[in-house]
VMD Tcl script that draws the C-alpha trace (Angstrom):
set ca {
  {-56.04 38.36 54.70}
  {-52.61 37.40 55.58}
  {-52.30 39.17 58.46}
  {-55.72 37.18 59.41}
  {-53.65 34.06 58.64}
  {-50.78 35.13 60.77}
  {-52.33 35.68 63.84}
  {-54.18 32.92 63.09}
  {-51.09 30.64 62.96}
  {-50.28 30.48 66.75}
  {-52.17 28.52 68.88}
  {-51.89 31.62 71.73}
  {-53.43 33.99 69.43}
  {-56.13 31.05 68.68}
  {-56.98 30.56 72.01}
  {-57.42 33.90 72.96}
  {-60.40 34.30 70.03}
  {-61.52 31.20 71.60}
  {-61.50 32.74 75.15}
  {-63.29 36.30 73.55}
  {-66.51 34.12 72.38}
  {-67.50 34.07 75.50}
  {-67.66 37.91 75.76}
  {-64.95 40.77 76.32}
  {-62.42 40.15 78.47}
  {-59.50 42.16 80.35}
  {-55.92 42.02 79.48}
  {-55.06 40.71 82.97}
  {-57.62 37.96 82.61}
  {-56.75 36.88 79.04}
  {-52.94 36.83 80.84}
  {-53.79 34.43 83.20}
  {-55.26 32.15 81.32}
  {-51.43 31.26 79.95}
  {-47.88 30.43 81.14}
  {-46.38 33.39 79.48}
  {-44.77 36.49 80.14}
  {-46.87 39.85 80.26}
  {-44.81 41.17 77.40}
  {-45.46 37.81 75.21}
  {-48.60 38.91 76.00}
  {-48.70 41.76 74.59}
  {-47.20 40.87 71.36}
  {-50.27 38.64 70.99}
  {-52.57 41.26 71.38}
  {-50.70 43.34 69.13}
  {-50.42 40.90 66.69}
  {-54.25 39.97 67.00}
  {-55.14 44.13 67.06}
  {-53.01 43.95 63.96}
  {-55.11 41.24 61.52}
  {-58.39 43.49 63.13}
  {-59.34 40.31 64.95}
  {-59.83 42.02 68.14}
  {-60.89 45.51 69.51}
  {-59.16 46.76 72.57}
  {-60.84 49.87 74.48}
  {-59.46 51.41 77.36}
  {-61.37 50.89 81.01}
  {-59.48 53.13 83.67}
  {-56.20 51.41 84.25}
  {-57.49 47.94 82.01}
  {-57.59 47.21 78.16}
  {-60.70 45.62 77.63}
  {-60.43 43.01 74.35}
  {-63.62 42.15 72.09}
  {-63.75 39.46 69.09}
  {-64.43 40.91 65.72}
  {-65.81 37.76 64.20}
  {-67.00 39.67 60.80}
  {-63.82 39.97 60.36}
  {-62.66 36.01 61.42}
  {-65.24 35.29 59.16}
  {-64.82 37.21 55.62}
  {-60.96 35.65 56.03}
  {-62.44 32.23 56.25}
  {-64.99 32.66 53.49}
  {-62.44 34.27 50.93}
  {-59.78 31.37 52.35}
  {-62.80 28.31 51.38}
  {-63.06 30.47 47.87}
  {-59.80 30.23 47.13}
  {-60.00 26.36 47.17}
  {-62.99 26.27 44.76}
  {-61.26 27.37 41.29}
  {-62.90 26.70 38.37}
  {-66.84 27.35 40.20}
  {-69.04 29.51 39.18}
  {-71.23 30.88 40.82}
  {-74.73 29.49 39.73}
  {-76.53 32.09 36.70}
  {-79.62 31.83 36.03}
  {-81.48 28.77 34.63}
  {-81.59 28.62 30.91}
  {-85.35 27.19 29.40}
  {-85.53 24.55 27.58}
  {-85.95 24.91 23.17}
  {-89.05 24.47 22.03}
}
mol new
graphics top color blue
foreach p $ca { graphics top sphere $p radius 0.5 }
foreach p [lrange $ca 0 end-1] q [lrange $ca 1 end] { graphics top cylinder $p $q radius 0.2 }
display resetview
């Protein structure tokens, strides 16, 4: 989860994921949606490949990037858990003595 949390931390990496809800996009058009360098680039992807966030698949001479929200998802759900010490998780109701 704290690679999740990581990638997660830069608002690059952030708006990429944002930019991949709307479907699978190229490398080159992720790029140019920023005022960075093609390496910086990179390292974003990499970063973002690394916390499983993304799947990158290889299209002739492109790298085609898809959001893997289970996984953006399970790291949000444990990250809410971890704030709720103390709950339990609701058993089973007890009847009431006769």
């Amino acid at each position: 989860m704290s690679q999740v949390f990581k990638a997660l931390s830069d608002p690059t990496r952030r708006r990429v994921l944002q930019l991949l809800q709307k479907g699978p996009m190229s490398a080159g058009e992720l790029s140019d949606q920023f005022d960075v360098s093609k390496p910086t680039m990179s390292a974003h992807f990499t970063v973002l490949k690394e916390a499983d966030l993304v799947h990158a698949e290889k299209a002739g001479k492109s790298v085609i990037y898809h959001l893997k929200l289970s996984v953006l998802e399970e790291a949000l759900l444990g990250f809410v858990d971890s704030f709720s010490p103390g709950v339990e998780a609701p058993g089973p109701k007890k009847e009431p003595a006769p």
